[in-house]
C-alpha positions in Angstrom: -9.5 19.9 -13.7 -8.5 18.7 -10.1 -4.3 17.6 -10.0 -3.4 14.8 -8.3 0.4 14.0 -7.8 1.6 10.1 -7.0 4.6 10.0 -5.4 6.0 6.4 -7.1 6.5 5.4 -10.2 6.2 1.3 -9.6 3.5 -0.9 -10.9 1.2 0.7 -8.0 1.8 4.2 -8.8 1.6 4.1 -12.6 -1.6 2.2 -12.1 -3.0 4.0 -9.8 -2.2 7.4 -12.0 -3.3 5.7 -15.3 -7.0 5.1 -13.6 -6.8 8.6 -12.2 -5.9 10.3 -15.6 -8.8 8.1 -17.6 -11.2 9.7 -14.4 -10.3 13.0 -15.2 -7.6 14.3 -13.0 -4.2 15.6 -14.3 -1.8 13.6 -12.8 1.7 14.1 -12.2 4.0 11.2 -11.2 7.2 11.8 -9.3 9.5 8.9 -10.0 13.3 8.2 -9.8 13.6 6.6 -13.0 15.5 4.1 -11.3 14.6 0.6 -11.1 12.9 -0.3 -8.0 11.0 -3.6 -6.8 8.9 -3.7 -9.6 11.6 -4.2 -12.5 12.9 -7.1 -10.0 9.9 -9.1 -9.3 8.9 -12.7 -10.5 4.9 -10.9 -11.6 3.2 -14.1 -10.0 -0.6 -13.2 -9.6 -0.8 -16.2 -6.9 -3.3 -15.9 -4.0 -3.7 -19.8 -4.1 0.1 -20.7 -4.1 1.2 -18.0 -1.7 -1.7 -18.8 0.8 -1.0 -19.7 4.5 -2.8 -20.2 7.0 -3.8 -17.4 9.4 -3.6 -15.2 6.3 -7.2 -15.0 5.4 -7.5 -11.4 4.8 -4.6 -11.7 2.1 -6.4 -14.3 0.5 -9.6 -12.7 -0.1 -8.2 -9.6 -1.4 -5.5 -11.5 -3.4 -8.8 -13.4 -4.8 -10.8 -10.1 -5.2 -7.9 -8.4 -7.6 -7.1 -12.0 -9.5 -10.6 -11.8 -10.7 -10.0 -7.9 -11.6 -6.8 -9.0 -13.4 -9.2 -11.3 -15.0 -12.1 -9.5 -16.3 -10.7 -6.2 -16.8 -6.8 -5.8 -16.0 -5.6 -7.8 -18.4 -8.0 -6.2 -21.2 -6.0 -2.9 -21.3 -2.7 -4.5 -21.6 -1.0 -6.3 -24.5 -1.8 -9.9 -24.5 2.5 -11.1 -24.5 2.3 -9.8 -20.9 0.7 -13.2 -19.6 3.4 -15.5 -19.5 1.6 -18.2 -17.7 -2.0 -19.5 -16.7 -1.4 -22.2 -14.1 0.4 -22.1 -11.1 1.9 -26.0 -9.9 3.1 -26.3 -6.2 5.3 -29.4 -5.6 6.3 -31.4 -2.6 10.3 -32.3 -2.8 10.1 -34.2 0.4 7.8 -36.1 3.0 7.9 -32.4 5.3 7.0 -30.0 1.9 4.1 -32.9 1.4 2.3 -32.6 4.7 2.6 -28.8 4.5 1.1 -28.8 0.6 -1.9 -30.8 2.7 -2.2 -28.5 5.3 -2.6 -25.2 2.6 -4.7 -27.5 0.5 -7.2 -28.2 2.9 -7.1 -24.8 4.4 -8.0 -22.9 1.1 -10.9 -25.4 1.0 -11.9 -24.4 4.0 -11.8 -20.7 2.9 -14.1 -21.8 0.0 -11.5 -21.7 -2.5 -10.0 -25.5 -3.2 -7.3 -26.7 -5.5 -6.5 -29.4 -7.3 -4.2 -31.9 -5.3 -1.8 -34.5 -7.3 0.1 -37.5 -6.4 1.5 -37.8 -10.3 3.1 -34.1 -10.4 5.4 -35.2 -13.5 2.3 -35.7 -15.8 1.6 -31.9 -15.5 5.2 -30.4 -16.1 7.7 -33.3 -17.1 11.1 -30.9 -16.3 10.2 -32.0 -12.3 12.8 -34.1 -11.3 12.7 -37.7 -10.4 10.8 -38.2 -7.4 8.9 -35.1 -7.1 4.9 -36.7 -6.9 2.9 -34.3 -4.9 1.6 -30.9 -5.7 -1.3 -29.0 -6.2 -2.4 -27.2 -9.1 -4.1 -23.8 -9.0 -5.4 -23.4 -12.2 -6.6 -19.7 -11.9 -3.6 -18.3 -11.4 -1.5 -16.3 -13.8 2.1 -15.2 -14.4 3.3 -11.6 -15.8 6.1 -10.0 -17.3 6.7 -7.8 -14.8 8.5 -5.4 -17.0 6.4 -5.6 -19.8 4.0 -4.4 -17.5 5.8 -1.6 -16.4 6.5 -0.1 -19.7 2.9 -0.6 -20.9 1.9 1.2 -18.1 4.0 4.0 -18.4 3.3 4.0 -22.4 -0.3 4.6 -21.3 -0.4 6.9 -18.6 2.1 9.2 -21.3 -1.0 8.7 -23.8 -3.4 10.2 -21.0 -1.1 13.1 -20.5 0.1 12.3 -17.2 3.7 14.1 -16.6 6.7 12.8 -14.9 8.9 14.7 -12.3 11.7 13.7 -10.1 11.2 12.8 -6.7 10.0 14.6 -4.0 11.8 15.9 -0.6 8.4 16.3 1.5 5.1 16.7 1.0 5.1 20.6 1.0 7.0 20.2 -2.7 3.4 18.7 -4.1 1.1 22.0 -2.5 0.4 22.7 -6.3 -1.7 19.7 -6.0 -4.9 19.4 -4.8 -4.7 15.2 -3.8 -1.9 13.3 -3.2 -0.9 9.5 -3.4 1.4 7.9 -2.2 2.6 4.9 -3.9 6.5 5.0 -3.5 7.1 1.3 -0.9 10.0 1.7 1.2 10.3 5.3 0.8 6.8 6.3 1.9 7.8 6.6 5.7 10.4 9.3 5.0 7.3 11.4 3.3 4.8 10.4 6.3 6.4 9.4 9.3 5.2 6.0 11.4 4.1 4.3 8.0 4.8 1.0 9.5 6.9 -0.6 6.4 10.2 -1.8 6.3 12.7 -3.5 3.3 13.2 -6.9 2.9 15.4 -7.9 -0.1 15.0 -10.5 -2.7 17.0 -11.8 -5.1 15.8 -13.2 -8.2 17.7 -14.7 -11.2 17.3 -14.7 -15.4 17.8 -18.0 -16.8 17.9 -18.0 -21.2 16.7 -20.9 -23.1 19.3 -22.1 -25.1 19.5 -24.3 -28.3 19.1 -27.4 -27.5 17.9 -27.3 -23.8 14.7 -28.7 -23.0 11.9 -26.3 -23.2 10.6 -23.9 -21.4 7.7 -24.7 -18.7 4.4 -23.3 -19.6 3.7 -23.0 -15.6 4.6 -21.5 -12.6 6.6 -24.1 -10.5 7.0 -23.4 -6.8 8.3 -25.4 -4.2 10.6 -25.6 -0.7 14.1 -27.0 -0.6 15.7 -27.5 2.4 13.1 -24.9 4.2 13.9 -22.7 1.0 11.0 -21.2 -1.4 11.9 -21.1 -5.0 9.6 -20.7 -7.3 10.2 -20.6 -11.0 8.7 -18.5 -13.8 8.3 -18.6 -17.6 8.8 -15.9 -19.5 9.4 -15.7 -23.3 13.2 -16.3 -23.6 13.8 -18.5 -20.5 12.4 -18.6 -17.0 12.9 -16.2 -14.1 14.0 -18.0 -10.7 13.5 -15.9 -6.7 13.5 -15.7 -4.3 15.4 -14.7 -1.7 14.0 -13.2 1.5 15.9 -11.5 4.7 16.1 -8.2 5.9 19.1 -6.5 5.2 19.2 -3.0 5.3 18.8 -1.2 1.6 21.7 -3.4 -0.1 20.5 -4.4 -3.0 23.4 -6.2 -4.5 23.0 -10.0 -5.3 25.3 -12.1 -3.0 26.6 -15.0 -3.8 25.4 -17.2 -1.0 22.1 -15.8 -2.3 22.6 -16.7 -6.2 24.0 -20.5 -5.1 21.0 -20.9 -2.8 18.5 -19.9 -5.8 20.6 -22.0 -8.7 20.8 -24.8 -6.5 17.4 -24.7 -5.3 16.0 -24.4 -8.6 17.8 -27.1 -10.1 17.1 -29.3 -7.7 13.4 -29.1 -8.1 13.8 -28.5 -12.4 17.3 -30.4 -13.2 16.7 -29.0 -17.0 17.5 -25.6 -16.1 21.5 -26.3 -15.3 21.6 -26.0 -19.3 20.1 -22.8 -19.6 22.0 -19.3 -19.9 22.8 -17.6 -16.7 21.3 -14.0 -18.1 21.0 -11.6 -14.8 21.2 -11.8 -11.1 19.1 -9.2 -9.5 18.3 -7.9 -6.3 14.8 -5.7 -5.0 13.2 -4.2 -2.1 9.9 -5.5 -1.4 8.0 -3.1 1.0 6.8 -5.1 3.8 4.1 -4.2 6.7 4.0 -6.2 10.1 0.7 -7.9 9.0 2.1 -8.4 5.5 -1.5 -6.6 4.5 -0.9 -3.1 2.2 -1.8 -0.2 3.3 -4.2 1.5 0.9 -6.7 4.4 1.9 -6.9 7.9 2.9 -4.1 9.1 5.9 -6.1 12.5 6.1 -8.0 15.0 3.8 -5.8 15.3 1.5 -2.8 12.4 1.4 -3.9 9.0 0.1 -1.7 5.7 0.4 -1.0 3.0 -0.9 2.4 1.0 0.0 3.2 -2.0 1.7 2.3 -4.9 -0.6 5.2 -7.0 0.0 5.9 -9.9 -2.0 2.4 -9.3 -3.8 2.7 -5.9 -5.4 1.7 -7.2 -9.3 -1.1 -9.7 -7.7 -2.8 -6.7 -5.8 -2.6 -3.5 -8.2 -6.3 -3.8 -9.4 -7.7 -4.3 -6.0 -5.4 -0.7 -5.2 -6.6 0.7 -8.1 -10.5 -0.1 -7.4 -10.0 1.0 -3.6 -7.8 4.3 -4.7 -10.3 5.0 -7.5 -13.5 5.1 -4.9 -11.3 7.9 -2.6 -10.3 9.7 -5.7 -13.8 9.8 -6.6 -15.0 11.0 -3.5 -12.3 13.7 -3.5 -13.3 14.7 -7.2 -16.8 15.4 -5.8 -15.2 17.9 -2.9 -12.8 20.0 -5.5 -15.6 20.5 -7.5 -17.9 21.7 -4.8 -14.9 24.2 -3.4 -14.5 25.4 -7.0 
């Protein structure tokens, strides 16, 4: 049986090993056990919502693996995990407005349109007064990131996949014949000139309470004051991000940061003040210059697959599919030398 070790132990990495084990490889993960970017992140699977212009290639692959998370990602994980099936993106000013027209028509452009409203209230009622335009992009889902996480792990332990600490190069994986890398910032210090850097988010936990008004059964995103804030149902409140500057590797939650998100968030969704403040977090999303991932084959032997920014939970099937097809081919060539 060929061995294949993945450096990485997010929602890339334990996908990536889960698909490898089911093909016949035993896999070894190397993981910190610490949480990293994927415990932190909001799980929006938004290609629509997220779309700019000039980001084209994004879109279609952000497209491809929503239809992946649609017809077969989603089958293999507990149904709780989806926390939302709509995606609304609202206007709080005459400036958010014209930009919401300017992403609308450009995804029609691409072939891919959304619905545009002038009567945002009638689809979530918790908008504040005054808060008309949006679009909706009905496609879309929302995950609970963590739930995620755990089922992955659950299931690559039920295809016999091992764990081990991290690694110090790529010498300490020679027992291997294949190896992936899949561990974001941290994949540079294994393969030097991997062009990704961290940027840090911060992203809140907000608890229903008795009494409050309920939860959203959407995904509500918007700008305030040049901000992005998007916020995110889950099953005992709503999770509010995000932040985004570059600072380093701190990952402590300021409280510039917190105020910005709280303030931003209510401003959009005045409900939420009465909620329970639950958890400030902060993560380290692994951006590239292009904000595309990097996912393919470095040389005979090292796959990667790092890089996916803001868009890490949105993009694992598409990894998976294009990691699967190398692994495939590599499976043919151990087999051969054997």
């Amino acid at each position: 049986m060929p061995r294949l070790a993945v450096i990485g132990g997010g929602v890339i990495g334990l996908a990536v090993a889960r698909r490898a084990a089911h093909d016949g490889w035993q896999v070894r993960v190397h993981r910190t056990g610490e949480p990293g970017a994927s415990w932190v992140a909001g799980g929006m699977l938004a290609p629509h919502s997220e779309g700019w212009p000039g980001e084209e290639q994004l879109l279609k692959i952000g497209l491809e693996s929503l239809t992946l998370w649609h017809e077969v990602f989603l089958a293999s994980l507990p149904p709780e995990v989806v926390t939302a099936r709509e995606s609304l993106v609202v206007a709080v000013d005459a400036a958010d407005a014209a930009d919401l027209r300017t992403v609308g028509a450009w995804l029609s452009a691409q072939g891919h349109p959304v619905t545009m409203t002038t009567a945002a209230r009638d689809v979530e009622p918790l908008l504040a007064q005054g808060i008309r335009h949006g679009f909706r992009a009905e496609t879309e889902l929302a995950v609970d990131n963590r739930a995620v996480v755990e089922a992955l792990a659950s299931q690559c332990e039920s295809l016999g996949v091992e764990w081990a600490p991290p690694v110090g190069s790529l010498a300490d994986t020679a027992d291997s014949d294949t190896v992936v890398l899949a561990n974001g910032i941290d994949a540079p210090s294994l393969w030097p000139g991997l062009p990704v850097r961290p940027v840090k988010g911060e992203v809140l936990r907000l608890r229903w309470r008795r009494g409050c008004l309920p939860i959203p059964q959407r995904v509500v995103r918007a700008r305030v004051r040049g901000r992005q804030v998007y916020v995110v149902p889950r099953a005992d409140g709503v999770v509010v991000g995000a932040t985004q500057y570059e600072h380093g590797r701190d990952t402590s939650p300021t409280v510039s940061g917190v105020r910005d998100l709280l303030d931003d968030a209510c401003t959009v969704m005045p409900a939420l003040g009465e909620y329970e403040f639950a958890e400030a977090a902060a993560g380290l999303r692994p951006m590239t210059p292009d904000n595309l991932p990097l996912v393919g084959r470095l040389d005979e032997r090292t796959l990667v697959a790092v890089g996916h920014g803001r868009s890490g939970f949105l993009l694992a099937p598409w990894t998976v599919e294009t990691i699967a097809a190398e692994l495939q081919a590599a499976m043919r060539e151990v087999t051969v030398a054997e």
